[in-house]
VEXDRENTI-51058 format. One record per residue (C-alpha): x, y, z. Coordinates in Angstrom, 2 decimals. Each point is the difference from the previous one (the first is absolute). Layout:
% residues N
X,Y,Z
...
% end
This chain:
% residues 202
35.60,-67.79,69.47
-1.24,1.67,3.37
3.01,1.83,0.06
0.37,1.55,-3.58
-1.37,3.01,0.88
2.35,0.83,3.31
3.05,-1.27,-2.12
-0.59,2.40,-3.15
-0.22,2.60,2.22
3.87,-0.43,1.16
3.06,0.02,-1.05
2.31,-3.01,2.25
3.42,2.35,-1.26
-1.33,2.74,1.87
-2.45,-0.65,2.79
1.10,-2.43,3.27
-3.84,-0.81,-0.22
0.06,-4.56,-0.16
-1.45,-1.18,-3.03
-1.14,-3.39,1.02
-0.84,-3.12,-0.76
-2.40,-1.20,-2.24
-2.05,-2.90,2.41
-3.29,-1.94,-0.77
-2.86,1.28,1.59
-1.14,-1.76,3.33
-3.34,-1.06,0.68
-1.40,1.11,3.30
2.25,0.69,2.60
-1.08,0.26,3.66
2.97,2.78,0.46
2.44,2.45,-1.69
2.01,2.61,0.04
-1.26,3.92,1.06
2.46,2.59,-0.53
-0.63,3.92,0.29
2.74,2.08,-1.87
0.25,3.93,0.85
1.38,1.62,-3.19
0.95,3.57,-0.10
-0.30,0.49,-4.04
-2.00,2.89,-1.55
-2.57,-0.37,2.86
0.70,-1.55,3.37
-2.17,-2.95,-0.12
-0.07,-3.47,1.65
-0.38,-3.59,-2.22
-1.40,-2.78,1.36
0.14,-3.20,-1.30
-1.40,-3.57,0.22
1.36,-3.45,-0.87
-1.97,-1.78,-2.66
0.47,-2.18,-3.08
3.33,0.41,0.41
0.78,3.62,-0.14
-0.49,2.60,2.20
-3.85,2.15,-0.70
0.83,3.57,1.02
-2.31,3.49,-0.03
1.63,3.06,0.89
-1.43,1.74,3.14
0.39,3.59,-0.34
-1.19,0.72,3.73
1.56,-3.45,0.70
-1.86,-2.76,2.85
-1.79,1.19,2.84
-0.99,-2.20,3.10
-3.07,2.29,0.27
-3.11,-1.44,-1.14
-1.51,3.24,-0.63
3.15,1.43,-2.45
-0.73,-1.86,-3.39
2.60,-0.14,-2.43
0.63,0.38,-3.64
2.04,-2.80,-1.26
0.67,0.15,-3.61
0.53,-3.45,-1.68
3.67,0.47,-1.54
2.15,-3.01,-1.87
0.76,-2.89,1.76
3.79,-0.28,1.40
1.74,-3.13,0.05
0.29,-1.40,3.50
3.67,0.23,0.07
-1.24,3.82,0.62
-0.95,-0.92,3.73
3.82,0.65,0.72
0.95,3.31,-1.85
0.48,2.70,1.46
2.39,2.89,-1.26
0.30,3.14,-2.62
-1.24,-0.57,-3.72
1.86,2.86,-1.79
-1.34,3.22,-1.57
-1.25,-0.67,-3.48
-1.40,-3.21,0.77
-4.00,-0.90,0.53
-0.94,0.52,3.30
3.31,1.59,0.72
0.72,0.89,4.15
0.64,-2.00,3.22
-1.43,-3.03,0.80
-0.42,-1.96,3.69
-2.06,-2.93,1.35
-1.88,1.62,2.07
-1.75,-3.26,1.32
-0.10,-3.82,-1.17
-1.57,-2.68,1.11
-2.64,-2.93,-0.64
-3.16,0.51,-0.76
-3.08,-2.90,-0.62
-3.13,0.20,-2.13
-3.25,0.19,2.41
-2.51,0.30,-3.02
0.29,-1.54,-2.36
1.22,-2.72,2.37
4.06,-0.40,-1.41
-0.75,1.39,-3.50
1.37,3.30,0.22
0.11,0.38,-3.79
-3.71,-1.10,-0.37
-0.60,2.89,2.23
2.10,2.32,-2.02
-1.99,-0.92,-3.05
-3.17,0.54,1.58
0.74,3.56,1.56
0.09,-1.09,3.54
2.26,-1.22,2.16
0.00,-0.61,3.79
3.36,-0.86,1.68
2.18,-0.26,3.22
2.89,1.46,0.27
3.12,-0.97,2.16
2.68,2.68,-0.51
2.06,1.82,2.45
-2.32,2.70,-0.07
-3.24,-0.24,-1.75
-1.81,-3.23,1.81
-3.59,-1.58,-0.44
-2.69,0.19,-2.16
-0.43,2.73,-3.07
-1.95,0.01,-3.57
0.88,1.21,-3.48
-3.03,0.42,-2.12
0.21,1.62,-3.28
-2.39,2.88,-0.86
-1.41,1.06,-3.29
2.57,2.70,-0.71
3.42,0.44,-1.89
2.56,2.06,0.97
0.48,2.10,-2.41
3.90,0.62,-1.77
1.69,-1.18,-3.19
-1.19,-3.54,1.28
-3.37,-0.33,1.16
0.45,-2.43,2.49
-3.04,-1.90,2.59
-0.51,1.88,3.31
-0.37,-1.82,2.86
-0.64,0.77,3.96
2.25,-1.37,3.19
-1.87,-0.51,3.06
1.11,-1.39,3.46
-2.80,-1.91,1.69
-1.17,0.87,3.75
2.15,-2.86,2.39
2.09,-0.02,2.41
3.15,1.96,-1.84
-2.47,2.79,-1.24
1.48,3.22,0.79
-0.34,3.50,-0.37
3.96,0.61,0.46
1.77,1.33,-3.34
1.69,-3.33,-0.38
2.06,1.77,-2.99
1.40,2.82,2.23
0.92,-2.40,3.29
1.85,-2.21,-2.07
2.38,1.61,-3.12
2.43,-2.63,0.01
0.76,-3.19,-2.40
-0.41,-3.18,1.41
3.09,-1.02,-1.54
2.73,2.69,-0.09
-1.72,2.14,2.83
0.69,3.49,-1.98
-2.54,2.26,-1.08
-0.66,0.22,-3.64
1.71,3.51,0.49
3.41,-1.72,1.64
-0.63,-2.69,-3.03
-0.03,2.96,-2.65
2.72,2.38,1.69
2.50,-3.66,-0.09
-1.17,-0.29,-4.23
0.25,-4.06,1.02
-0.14,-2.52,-3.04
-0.34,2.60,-2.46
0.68,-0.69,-3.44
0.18,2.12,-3.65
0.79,3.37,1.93
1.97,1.40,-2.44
% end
C-alpha cells in the first residue's frame, strides 16, 4: 500500500493532516496535480509534490524551488502523501511528526516531457523532466537523483531540482516576492499565529 508508510506515521485523533483514499494506480497520465507546501516545522522547508499512481510523490526542499537555472536544489525524496493533501493547509499540533504550520504555497498542473506522460517511469529511473503550470513556478524543470543519501535516522535518496533556461527563467527570489498561499492568502506565520485546524493540543 503506497500509503502505509505516510499513514503509520500519523495519528487521524490528533493531526488535521487527510488520510486518503486508497485508489488503483493509473497508467500514464498526460497531466496531474503539482502542489508546493511551505511548512514551518523543525526547519523551514518547502515540499513539493507530484501526481502519480494515484498519490501524491513528494521530496522535501530544504532551500525550496528556484526559477534560477544556476541555483540547484536539494530535494530529498520523503513519503508519498495522499492527494487529498493538495488541499491542506493549517497547524499540525506540537507532539506530532512534522509538527508546525503548513500553507500551499503554489498548486497547479504539471505534464511529463520525458518520459513522454510516464512521470512514474521517470521517477523510477532517476530522472524526470516536466512542465509546470502553477501560479508561480511555470515551464520547464528536472529532478534527477544523485548518488547520495541524506543522512538522519532514515537514510533516504537525494535528489536535485533544476529549472530549465525558457522563457519564465528568472533570477528574481521567487520565494521572497511571493509569501502568500494560493488558497487562504496568509503567510505561514498569519496561518501559525491563527493555530487553524489544529488537533490533539492538549
Amino acid at each position: 500500500m503506497s500509503l502505509e508508510r505516510y499513514r503509520r506515521k500519523r495519528n487521524p485523533e490528533r493531526t488535521p493532516e487527510p488520510f486518503g483514499e486508497d485508489r488503483p494506480a493509473p497508467g500514464r497520465q498526460n497531466r496531474g496535480l503539482f502542489v508546493v507546501h511551505k511548512h514551518a516545522a523543525r526547519a523551514l522547508h518547502y515540499d513539493f509534490r507530484l501526481e502519480m499512481e494515484g498519490v501524491l510523490r513528494s521530496w522535501a526542499v530544504p532551500k525550496g524551488p528556484s526559477m534560477d537555472p544556476g541555483k540547484k536544489r536539494l530535494a530529498v525524496m520523503v513519503e508519498d502523501h495522499p492527494i487529498e493533501y493538495g488541499d491542506f493547509e493549517g497547524t499540525i499540533a506540537p507532539g506530532n511528526y512534522g509538527a508546525g504550520s503548513v500553507i500551499v504555497w503554489d498548486r497547479g498542473e504539471y505534464r511529463s516531457v520525458d518520459p513522454i506522460g510516464d512521470a512514474a517511469a521517470g521517477v523510477r529511473a532517476g530522472k524526470l523532466d516536466f512542465e509546470l503550470f502553477g501560479q508561480k513556478l511555470r515551464g520547464g524543470f528536472t529532478l534527477v537523483r544523485t548518488r547520495g543519501m541524506r543522512s538522519g535516522s532514515t537514510a533516504r535518496p537525494a535528489w536535485l531540482l533544476i529549472k530549465k533556461r525558457d522563457r519564465y527563467a528568472s533570477e528574481q527570489d521567487v520565494l521572497a516576492i511571493y509569501p502568500r498561499s494560493v488558497l487562504s492568502g496568509l503567510t505561514v506565520e498569519e496561518i501559525g499565529s491563527a493555530g487553524r485546524y489544529e488537533k490533539g493540543c492538549r
